[in-house]
SEVO-284044 format. One record per residue (C-alpha): x, y, z. Coordinates in steps of 0.05 Angstrom, whole numbers, padded with zeros to 5 digits, always signed. Layout:
<votis>
XYZ...
</votis>
This chain:
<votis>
-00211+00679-00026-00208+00663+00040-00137+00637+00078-00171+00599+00133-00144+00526+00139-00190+00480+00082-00216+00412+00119-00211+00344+00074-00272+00328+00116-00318+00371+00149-00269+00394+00218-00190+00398+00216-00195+00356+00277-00228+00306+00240-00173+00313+00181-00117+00293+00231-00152+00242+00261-00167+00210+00196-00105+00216+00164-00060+00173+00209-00078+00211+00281-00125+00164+00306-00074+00106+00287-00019+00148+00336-00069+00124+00396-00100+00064+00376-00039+00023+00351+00016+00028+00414-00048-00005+00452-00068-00046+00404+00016-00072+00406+00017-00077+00480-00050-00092+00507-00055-00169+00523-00092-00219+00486-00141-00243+00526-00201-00245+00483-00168-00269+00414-00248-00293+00385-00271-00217+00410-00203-00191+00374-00209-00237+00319-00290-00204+00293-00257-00144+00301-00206-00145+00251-00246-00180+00206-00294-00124+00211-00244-00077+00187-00221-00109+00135-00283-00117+00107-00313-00045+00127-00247-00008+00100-00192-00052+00074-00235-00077+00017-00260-00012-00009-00193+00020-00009-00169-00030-00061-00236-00025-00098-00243+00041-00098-00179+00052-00139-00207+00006-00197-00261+00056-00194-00229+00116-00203-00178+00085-00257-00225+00047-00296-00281+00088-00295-00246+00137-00331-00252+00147-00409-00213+00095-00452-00167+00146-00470-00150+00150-00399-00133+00072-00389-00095+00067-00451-00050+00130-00441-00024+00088-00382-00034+00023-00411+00028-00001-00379-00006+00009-00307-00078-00010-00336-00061-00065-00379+00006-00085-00390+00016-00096-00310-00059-00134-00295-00033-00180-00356+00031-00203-00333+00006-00215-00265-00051-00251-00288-00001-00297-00333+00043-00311-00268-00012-00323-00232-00055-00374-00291+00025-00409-00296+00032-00421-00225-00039-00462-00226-00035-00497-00285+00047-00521-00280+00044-00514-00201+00073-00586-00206+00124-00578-00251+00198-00577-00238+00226-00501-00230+00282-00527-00272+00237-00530-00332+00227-00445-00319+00276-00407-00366+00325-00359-00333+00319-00397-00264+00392-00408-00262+00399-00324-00279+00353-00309-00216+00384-00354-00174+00455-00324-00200+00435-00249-00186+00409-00277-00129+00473-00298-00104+00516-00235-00125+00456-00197-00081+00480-00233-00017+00408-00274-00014+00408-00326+00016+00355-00351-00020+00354-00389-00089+00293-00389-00143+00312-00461-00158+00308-00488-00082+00223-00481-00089+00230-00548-00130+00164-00533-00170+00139-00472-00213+00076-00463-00171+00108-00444-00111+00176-00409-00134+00122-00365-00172+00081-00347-00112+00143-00332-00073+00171-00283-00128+00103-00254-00124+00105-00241-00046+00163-00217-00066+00142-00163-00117+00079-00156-00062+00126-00138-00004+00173-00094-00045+00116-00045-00074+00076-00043-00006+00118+00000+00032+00140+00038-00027+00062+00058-00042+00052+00071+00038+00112+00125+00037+00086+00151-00031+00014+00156-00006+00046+00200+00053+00077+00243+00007+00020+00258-00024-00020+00273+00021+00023+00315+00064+00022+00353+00001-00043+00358-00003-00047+00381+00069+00000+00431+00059-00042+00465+00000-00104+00470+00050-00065+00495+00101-00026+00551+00061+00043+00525+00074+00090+00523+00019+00130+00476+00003+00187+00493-00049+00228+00448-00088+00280+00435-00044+00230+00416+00011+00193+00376-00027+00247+00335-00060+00281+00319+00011+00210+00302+00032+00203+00254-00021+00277+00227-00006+00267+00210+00073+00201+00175+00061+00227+00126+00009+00287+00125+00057+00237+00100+00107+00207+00054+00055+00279+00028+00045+00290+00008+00119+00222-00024+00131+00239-00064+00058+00314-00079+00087+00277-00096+00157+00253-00156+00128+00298-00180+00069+00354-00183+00107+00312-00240+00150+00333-00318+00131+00288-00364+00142+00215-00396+00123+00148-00359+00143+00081-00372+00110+00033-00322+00073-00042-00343+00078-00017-00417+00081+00041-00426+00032+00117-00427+00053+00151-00367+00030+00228-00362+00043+00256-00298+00064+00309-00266+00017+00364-00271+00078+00396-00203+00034+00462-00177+00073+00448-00139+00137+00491-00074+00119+00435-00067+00065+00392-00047+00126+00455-00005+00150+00453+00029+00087+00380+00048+00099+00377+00068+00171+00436+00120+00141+00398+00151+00085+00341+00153+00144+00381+00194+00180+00417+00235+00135+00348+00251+00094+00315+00269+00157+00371+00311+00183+00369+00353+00113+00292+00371+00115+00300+00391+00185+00347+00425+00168+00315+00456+00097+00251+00470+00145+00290+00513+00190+00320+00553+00142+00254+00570+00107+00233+00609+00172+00168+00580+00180+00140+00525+00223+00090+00475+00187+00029+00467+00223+00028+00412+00264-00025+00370+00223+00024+00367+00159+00067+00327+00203+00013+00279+00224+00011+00221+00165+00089+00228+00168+00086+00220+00250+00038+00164+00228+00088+00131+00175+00141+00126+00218+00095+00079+00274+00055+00040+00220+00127+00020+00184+00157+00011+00261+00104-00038+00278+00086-00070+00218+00124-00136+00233+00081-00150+00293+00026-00194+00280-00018-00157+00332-00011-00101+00286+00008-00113+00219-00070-00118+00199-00090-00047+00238-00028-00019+00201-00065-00030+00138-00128-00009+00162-00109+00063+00186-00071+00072+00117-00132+00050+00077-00172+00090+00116-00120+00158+00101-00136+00132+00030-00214+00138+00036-00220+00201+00061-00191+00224-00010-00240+00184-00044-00288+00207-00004-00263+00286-00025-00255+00266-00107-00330+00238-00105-00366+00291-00057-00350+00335-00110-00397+00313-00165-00445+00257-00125-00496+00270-00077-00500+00247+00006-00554+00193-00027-00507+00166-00082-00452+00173-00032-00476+00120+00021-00497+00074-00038-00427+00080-00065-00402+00061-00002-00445-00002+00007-00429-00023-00065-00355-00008-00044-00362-00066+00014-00401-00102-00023-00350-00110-00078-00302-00120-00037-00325-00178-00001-00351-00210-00066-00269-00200-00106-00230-00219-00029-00268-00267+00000-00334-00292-00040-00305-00308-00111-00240-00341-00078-00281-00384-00041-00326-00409-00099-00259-00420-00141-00222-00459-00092-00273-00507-00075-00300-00517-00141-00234-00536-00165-00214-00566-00108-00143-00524-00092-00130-00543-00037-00119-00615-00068-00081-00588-00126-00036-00540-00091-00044-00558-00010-00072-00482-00001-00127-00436-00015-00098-00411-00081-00148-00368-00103-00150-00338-00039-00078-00314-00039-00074-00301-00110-00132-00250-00120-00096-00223-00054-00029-00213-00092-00057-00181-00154-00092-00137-00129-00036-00109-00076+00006-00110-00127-00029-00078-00185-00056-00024-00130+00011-00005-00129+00012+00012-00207-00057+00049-00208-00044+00094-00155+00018+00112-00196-00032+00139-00244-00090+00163-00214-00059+00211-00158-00021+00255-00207-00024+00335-00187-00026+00343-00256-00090+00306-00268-00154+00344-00283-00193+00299-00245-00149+00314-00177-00131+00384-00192-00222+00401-00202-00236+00361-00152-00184+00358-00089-00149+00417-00105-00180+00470-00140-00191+00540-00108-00258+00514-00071-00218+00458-00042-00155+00488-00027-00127+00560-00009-00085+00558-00077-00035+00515-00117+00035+00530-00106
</votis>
């Protein structure tokens, strides 16, 4: 077998740039460089939501729910428990949007550990059930983001590291682990220790105005974390290869700028895009070029049709914006499916799967499996 450097793609080059390189150029631009041209801009982004975005999301349905039965209800907590229990939040926030919160059970419990937490923010000050559900939900939303971002970039600097015949023991790996959900834990702090009122797709959410020495607490472990794999990297005698550190080189900018409205939609773009490519790896090993493309297309396709299509029919055929003052359709398919996401990839990714270890890293894919 041969110990040349395995490419996800077709060129290493490519590989780097794909898996959060390109984003290292792009995105301090796309943060600084004036907005003159905000219709130009606006097509744009659109555009790539639609082209890549979309399909990430979709694509992960794919790959958990095409699998045999036996697959989806091994993990039915990920595959069914989780889809069920947001679709109830959701179905109760239409139908009792009007409703007092008080009327919820265990408001006054939320609104207690709420207030032991240092939040400045209470369930019961959302008035009705509609929107004090929708804000728990952005909450849930904004919580397992950035915790599947830093997870994603474990992974795959994992991955990388197979291809590229760099081993990665136990103690590296677990401190690896620990910084990135160390990152996670800043960007997450970042924001909850904001108070105030913003607005998600056109509904009020409040921020959760947590204590700031949470974020303290996080730029610590950041530090700490990342002085200890240094550290553990040095003492293993062996440099990693510069494109292992690209998606966490990558991490560190998409979580630094991800509070920037100029960026916050490119940030998801380049990390749905590091996402494809892996797709793109499982499937190229059992379809052909032909079924490939069509796959993609039905990928869009879908995409468009669950985002943006189906929404739309929803919300003015039952007139939402009357009911609730908002798209609601719009921002709830938007929350279930960010959040469930989260719980498929939990399932779906596993290096013990037979699926990803044939596929992504079997000898033909990879040098060998540590």
């Amino acid at each position: 077998m041969s110990d040349a450097p395995r490419a996800l793609v077709e060129r290493p080059l490519f590989d780097a740039l794909l898996v959060g390189g390109l984003s290292l150029f792009l995105l301090p631009f796309a943060w600084a460089a004036p907005r003159e041209d905000l219709a130009v801009e606006s097509d744009i982004r659109i555009a790539l939501i639609v082209m890549v975005n979309y399909p990430h999301f979709i694509a992960s349905y794919g790959r958990a729910y095409g699998r045999p039965l036996s697959f989806v209800t091994r993990h039915w907590p990920q595959l069914l428990l989780a889809p069920a229990v947001l679709v109830g939040a959701l179905s109760a926030a239409w139908f009792f949007w009007d409703t007092p919160v008080a009327a919820l059970p265990g408001v006054g419990v939320v609104d207690s550990v709420l207030a032991a937490l240092g939040s400045a923010t209470r369930w019961s000050a959302y008035g009705t059930v509609g929107p004090a559900l929708f804000w728990a939900l952005v909450e849930v939303m904004l919580f397992t983001v950035g915790w599947h971002y830093a997870k994603q970039t474990f992974g795959v600097t994992l991955v990388l590291s197979r291809y590229w015949g760099f081993p990665v023991d136990a103690s590296v790996r677990s401190l690896l682990r620990a910084h990135l959900l160390a990152l996670w834990g800043l960007q997450w702090t970042s924001t909850a220790v904001l108070d105030g009122v913003g607005s998600h797709l056109g509904f009020g959410v409040r921020s959760l105005g947590l204590p700031l020495p949470l974020k303290w607490a996080a730029m610590t472990a950041v530090a700490v974390t990342g002085l200890l794999l240094v550290r553990a990297l040095v003492r293993a005698g062996r440099r990693p290869p510069p494109i292992i550190l690209v998606p966490m080189a990558a991490l560190y900018l998409w979580f630094g700028l991800a509070d920037f409205l100029s960026t916050i939609e490119l940030v998801a773009t380049f990390h749905s895009m590091q996402y494809l490519v892996f797709i793109w790896r499982m499937e190229r090993a059992v379809r052909s070029p032909a079924q490939l493309g069509l796959g993609a297309v039905a990928l869009v396709a879908t995409g468009w049709l669950v985002f943006q299509g189906l929404p739309a029919v929803l919300d003015r055929a039952l007139h939402s914006e009357d009911v609730t003052g908002g798209t609601f359709f719009l921002l709830a398919v938007s929350l279930f499916v960010n959040i469930h996401h989260y719980f498929i990839d939990n399932v779906i990714w596993r290096f013990d799967d037979d699926q990803v270890r044939s596929r992504l890293l079997s000898p033909t894919s990879s040098p060998s499996v540590p």
